[in-house]
C-alpha positions in Angstrom: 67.8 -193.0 104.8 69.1 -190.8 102.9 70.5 -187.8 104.4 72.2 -185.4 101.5 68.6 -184.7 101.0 67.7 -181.3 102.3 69.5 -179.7 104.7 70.4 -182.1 107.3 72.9 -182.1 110.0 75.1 -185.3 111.6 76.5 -185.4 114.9 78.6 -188.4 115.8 80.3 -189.4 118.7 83.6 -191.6 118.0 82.6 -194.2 120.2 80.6 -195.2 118.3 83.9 -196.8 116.7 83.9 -201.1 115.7 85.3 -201.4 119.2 85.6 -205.5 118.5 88.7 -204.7 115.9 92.0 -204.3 116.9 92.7 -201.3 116.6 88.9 -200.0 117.0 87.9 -199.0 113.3 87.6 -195.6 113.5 83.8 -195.0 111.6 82.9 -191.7 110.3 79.0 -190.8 109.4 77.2 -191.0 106.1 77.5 -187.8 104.1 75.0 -185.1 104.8 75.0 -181.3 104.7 77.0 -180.9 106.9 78.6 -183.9 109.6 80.9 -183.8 112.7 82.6 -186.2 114.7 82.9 -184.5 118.0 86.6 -185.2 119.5 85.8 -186.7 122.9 86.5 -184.1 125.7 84.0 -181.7 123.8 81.8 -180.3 126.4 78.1 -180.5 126.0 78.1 -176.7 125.9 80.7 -176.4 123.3 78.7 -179.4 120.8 75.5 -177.2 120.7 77.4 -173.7 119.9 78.9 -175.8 117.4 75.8 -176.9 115.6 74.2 -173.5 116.1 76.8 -172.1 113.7 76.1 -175.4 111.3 72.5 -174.4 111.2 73.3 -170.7 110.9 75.0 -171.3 107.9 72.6 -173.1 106.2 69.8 -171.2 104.0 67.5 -169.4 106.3 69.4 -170.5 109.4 67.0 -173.5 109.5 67.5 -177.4 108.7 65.4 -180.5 108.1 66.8 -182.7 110.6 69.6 -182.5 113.5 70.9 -186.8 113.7 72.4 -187.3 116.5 74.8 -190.9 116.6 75.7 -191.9 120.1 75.7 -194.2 122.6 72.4 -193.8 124.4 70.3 -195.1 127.8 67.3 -194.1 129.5 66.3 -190.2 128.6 70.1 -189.6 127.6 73.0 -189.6 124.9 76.6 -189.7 125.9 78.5 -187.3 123.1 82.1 -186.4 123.7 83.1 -185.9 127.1 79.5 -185.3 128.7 75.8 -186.5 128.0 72.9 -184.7 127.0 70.2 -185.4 129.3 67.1 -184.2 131.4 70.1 -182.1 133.5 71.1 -179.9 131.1 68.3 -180.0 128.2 68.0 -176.7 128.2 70.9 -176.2 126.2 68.7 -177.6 123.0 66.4 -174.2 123.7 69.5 -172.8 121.2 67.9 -174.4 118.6 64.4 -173.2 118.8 62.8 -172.6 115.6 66.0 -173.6 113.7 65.2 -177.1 113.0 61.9 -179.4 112.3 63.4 -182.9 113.3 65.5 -183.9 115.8 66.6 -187.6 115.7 68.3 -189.8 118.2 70.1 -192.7 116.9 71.4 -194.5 119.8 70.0 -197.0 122.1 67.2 -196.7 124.3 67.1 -193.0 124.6 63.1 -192.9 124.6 63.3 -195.7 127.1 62.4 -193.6 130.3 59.0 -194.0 129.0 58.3 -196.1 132.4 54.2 -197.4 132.7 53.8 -194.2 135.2 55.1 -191.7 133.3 52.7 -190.6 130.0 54.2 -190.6 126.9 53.0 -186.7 126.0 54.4 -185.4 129.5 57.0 -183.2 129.2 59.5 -185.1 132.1 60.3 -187.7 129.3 63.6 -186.2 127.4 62.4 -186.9 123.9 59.3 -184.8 124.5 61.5 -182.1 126.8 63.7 -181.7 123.8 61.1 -181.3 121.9 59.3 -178.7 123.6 62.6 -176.6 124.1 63.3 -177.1 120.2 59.8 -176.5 118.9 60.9 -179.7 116.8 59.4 -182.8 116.3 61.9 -185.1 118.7 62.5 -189.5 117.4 63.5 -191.4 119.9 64.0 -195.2 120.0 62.9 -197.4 123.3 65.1 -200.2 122.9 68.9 -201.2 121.4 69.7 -200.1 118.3 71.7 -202.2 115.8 74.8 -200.1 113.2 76.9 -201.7 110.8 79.6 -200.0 108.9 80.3 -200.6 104.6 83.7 -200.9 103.1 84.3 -197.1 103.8 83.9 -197.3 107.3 80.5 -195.1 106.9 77.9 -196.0 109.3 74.8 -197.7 108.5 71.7 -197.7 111.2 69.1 -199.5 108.0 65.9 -200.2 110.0 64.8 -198.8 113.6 64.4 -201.8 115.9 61.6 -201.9 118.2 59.3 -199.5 119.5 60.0 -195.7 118.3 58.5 -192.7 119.4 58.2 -189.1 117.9 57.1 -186.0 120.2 55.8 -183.1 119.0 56.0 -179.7 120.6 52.5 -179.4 121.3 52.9 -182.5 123.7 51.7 -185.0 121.1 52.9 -187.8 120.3 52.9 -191.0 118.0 53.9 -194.4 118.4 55.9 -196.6 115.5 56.5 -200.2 115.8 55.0 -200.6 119.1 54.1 -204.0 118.3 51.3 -205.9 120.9 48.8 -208.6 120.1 46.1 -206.0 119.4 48.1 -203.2 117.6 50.3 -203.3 114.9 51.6 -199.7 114.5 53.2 -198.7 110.6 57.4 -199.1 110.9 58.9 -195.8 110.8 60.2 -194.5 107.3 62.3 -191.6 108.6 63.1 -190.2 105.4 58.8 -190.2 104.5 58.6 -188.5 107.9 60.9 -185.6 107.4 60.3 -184.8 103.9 56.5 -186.3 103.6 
C-alpha cells in the first residue's frame, strides 16, 4: 500500500511496539500525509479532535483514507488510553463527509459479525462507523500479521482472512471470504481507494 498517495491520514497506537525485544522497539508508521502516534493516556475524545484538525488542514477539509493501527477485538480498537467501540461511536459522526475510507488495521475488529447478526445491519461497528462517517468503513474478521523494516516503519503487506468493507448505504462486500463454493477477489486496498 502505498499511503503518500493522496491525502491519507495514520493513526498509530504505540503498542503496537515489537513487544518480544528488550527494550520493546518503539515502531513508528509508514509515511503518509500526515501520521500520529497517539501517546497512550490520550482520550478517545481528544484522538478524534485531533484528526479533525488533520483533515481540516488538508485541501478541501477532505482526505482519501483515515488508517487506523491498533490492537483490535470484536467491534473495537484499543488507541491510547481508551478504545473506540459501539459505546462511544458516535464520536466518528465528526468526520462526516470529511473522509471516503476508513480503514482498520488491527485484529479482528469486523469480527462481531456473529451468524445472527447481518453483515449490512447497522449494530456491527464497521458498518456503525460507517454510517456515522458517510465513509466506506474496512474491517478485517480475523488476526492480523505486521512486521517492521530496518527503520522500524510498520509493514501490514497482505490482509489475512476474511475482510469486509461497509458502505453507508448499509451495503456491503465481502474480500477473501474463502469457502468451498466461493472464492471472493483478495482485497487491493490501494485499487479500492483510488480505483
Amino acid at each position: 500500500m502505498n499511503f503518500r498517495r493522496g491525502h491519507q491520514v495514520i493513526v498509530h497506537d504505540p503498542g503496537l511496539n515489537d513487544p518480544f525485544t528488550t527494550p520493546p522497539t518503539a515502531l513508528t508508521p509508514p509515511v503518509a500525509y500526515r501520521r500520529w502516534t497517539v501517546h497512550p493516556q490520550n482520550s478517545a475524545t481528544f484522538i478524534m479532535q485531533r484528526i479533525t484538525q488533520y483533515i481540516d488542514s488538508a485541501p478541501n477539509s477532505r482526505i482519501d483514507a483515515l488508517h487506523f493501527m491498533g490492537h483490535g477485538n470484536l467491534g473495537r480498537i484499543r488507541i491510547g488510553r481508551e478504545r473506540f467501540s459501539s459505546q462511544n461511536v458516535n464520536l466518528f459522526r465528526a468526520l462526516r463527509g470529511k473522509v471516503r475510507y476508513v480503514v482498520f488495521f488491527s485484529c479482528r475488529v469486523g469480527g462481531d459479525t456473529r451468524g445472527w447478526v447481518p453483515r449490512n445491519h447497522f449494530r456491527t461497528f464497521g458498518a456503525r462507523v460507517s454510517e456515522a462517517t458517510g465513509a466506506n468503513v474496512v474491517v478485517a474478521q480475523q488476526d492480523q500479521e505486521y512486521t517492521y523494516n530496518a527503520q522500524n516503519i510498520i509493514e501490514f503487506g497482505t490482509w489475512e482472512g476474511p475482510v469486509d468493507v461497509y458502505n453507508p448505504s448499509g451495503g456491503w462486500s465481502a474480500y477473501q471470504a474463502y469457502n468451498p463454493f466461493r472464492r471472493e477477489t483478495p482485497l487491493r486496498l490501494e485499487n479500492l481507494i483510488f480505483g
